[in-house]
C-alpha positions, 0 to 999 in steps of 0.5 A: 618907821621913823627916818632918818634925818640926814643928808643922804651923802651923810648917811652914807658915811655913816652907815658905811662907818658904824658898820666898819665900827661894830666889824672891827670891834666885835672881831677883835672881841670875838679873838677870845670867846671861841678860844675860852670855850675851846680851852674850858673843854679842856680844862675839864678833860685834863682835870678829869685825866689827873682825877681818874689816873692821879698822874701830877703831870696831868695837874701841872698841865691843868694849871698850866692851861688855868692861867692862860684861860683866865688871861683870855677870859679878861679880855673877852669880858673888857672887849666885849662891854663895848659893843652893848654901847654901840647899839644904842650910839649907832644903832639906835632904830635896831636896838627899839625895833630888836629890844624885846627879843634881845632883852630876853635873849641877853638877860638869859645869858646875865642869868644863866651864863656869865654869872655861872662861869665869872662866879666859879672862876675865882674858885677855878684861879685860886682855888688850887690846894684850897678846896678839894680835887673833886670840888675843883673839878666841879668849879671847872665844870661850871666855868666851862657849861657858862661858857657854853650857855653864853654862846647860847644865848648869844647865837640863839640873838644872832641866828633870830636875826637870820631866821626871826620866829616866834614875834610879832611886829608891833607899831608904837607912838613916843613923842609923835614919832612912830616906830616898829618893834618886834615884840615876842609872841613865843619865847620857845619859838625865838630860841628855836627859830630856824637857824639857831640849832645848827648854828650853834652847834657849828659855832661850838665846834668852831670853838672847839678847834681852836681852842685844841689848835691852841694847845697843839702849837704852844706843845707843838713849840716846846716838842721843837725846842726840847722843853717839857717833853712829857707836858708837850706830848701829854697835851698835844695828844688829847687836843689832836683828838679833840680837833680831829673829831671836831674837824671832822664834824664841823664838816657835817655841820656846815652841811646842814648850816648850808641847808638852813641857808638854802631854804631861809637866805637864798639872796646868801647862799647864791652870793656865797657860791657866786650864783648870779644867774638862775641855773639847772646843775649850778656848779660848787666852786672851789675857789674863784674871783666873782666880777659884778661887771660881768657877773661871772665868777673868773679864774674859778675851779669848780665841781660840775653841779656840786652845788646843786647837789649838796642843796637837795641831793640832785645834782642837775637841780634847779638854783636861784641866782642872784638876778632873780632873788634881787629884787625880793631879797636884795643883793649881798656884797658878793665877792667878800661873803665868797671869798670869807665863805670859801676862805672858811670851807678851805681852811676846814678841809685842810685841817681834816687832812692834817689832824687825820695825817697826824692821827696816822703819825701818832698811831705809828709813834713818829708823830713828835719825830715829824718836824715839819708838822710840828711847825705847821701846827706851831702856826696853823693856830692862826688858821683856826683865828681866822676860820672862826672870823671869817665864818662870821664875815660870810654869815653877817656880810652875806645878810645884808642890806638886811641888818633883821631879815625879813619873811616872806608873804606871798612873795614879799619880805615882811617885817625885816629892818634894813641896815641903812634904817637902822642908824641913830638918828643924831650919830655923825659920821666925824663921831663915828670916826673919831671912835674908830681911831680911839678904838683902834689905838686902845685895841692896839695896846690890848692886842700887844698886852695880850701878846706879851702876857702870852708869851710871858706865861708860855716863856716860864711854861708849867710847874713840871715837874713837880718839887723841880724833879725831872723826868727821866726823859727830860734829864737826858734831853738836858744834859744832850743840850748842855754838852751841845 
């Protein structure tokens, strides 16, 4: 493989640079993805409920939704140009060695995902009165499974570079230099390496919980202020099923994502759970501070073997830590891929406790008389951002020094790419900073712009009722605020 070219103390920085670049701009990216999947579901249920019962608060919720929808899809596509341009200013020696696998992979999402959902938005925006209710519902149909064979593709990329199948590593020779490339041998193989099922799926249903969050605490803000009642409850209850189911998957899912981890990343999983020492009855933390000094995990509550357990049923079974898979596999950052893990583990279980109380609240019928719920839901859309982020932190900071894992032969890791041999050969650390600062201004003003326009949207809140009736409900609440 080619090398790079660089003092050493440069390429420090500029690793450590370029990471920090990609990180913050794909998380700030990845703000919008989830959200537009999750909220593309439901688009296709509200347009389905108003289909089937031709009740007009359905449509107003739909529409409603709609805009916000297309506001979020925006901006996913502006921030999520940027990072194509990276691979080639930093990440030059990555984008060679992973160009094939990745060349497939992204042409399939052009092809088959983005311009199936980007073609039938213009009809979902504007095609309101225009076409027929049927012919709607189809266009929203399509935006939202384009949405969804994005992800595919995607994390179908993501989860190879986890788990590589289906290639082979090829020596190739330009201008005197030689470099490595990994080259498909099985296409099928790529799209079904190890990790990319289960991965995907918990990444759609990651999606789906924060787009019913979503839902749930805008409605959950009109209920505490006494605006669109009927709307606020209508919508609010088809997301809290929405996300009590999710929530409760995600909690299968992540199991066997575990699984996957366990078998594939053994380096991840031991820095996920802190493992540093090899162990029979290895412990499941429920949350701690790892110490690299001491290499004990301090301040920890845990559960005696619970670890061991949920890998192979056992729970005095056998684990490796960190001092033994080190020098095979290296040794991740242990105390962020902990902490964003268990950050992660901990927000999905308190949302499995809230959606199944609110549940048991709605069930009884005082689930809108509940205020202090209501307020959690106002902000617990927060949470779902943040599980969504940190999921991905624990899975690419838990990869590292590896940037394309490798395989094992024979005890030996063969054919991965390592993150400091992954750099553009010319790319200086001033460069690189000197986009962070941009970025960071531009991002800025698009983070406050998306704000406003959210606000702005949820201020004039849905055309309901329709032709400026009200509902009886409605017309009592606001002669009760007037005469307040």
């Amino acid at each position: 493989m080619k090398m790079v070219y660089r003092e050493s103390e440069e390429t420090v920085d500029v690793l450590f640079l370029s990471r920090l670049q990609f990180a913050l701009t794909i998380m700030f990216h990845y703000l919008f993805p989830p959200l537009t999947i999750g909220l593309g579901i439901i688009l296709v249920y509200l347009k389905w409920k108003h289909i089937r019962t031709d009740e007009a608060i359905y449509d107003a919720a739909a529409r409603f939704w709609t805009k916000i929808f297309g506001l979020n899809f925006a901006l996913g596509v502006v921030t999520g140009i940027v990072m194509e341009f990276e691979f080639g200013t930093n990440w030059a020696v990555y984008s060679r060695f992973v160009g094939d696998v990745f060349g497939s992979a992204l042409a399939a999402e052009g092809i088959f995902a983005f311009f199936l959902e980007s073609g039938f938005l213009s009809l979902l925006l504007f095609g309101w009165d225009r076409v027929g209710k049927w012919t709607h519902f189809f266009a929203t149909l399509m935006v939202a499974i384009g949405g969804i064979f994005s992800s595919v593709w995607i994390t179908v990329a993501n989860s190879w570079q986890q788990t590589p199948a289906g290639h082979v590593i090829r020596d190739h020779v330009i201008n005197g230099h030689t470099f490595q490339r990994a080259e498909i041998v099985d296409f099928w193989a790529v799209v079904f390496n190890p990790s990319s099922v289960h991965r995907l799926i918990h990444v759609w249903i990651g999606a789906f919980i924060l787009g019913a969050f979503f839902v749930m605490s805008i409605s959950a803000w009109y209920l505490l202020h006494k605006k669109h009642i009927e709307f606020a409850k209508r919508s609010f209850t088809g997301a809290l099923m929405l996300a009590t189911v999710s929530s409760l998957a995600q909690l299968v899912s992540g199991h066997f994502q575990a699984d996957t981890v366990a078998e594939h990343q053994p380096a991840k999983l031991a820095a996920m759970e802190g493992v540093y020492h090899s162990t029979n009855g290895a412990e499941s933390y429920i949350f701690g501070w790892p110490d690299d000094e001491t290499e004990t995990v301090k301040y920890s509550l845990g559960i005696p073997g619970g670890l061991s357990m949920l890998i192979s049923g056992d729970p005095d079974s056998h684990v490796m830590g960190l001092n033994d898979l080190e020098e095979t596999w290296g040794r991740p950052p242990v105390w962020l891929t902990f902490q964003a893990f268990h950050l992660m583990v901990g927000i999905g279980m308190l949302f499995i406790v809230s959606t199944l109380y609110a549940s048991f609240l709605h069930w009884r019928g005082t689930l809108f008389e509940t205020r202090w719920l209501l307020w959690y839901f106002v902000f617990a859309v927060i949470l779902a951002f943040v599980a969504n982020e940190v999921g991905w932190v624990s899975a690419e900071v838990g990869r590292q020094p590896w940037i394309v894992y490798p395989t094992i032969v024979d005890g030996e890791p063969v054919g991965g790419l390592r993150t400091s041999e992954a750099l553009s050969e010319v790319v200086r650390a001033s460069q690189v900073l000197t986009s962070i600062i941009f970025f960071g201004m531009i991002y800025s003003l698009l983070f406050v712009l998306w704000i406003m326009l959210l606000h702005q949207k949820i201020k004039q809140g849905p055309d309901w009722p329709p032709s400026g009736k009200e509902s009886k409900e409605e017309s009592v609440l606001r002669r009760k605020e007037s005469l307040a």
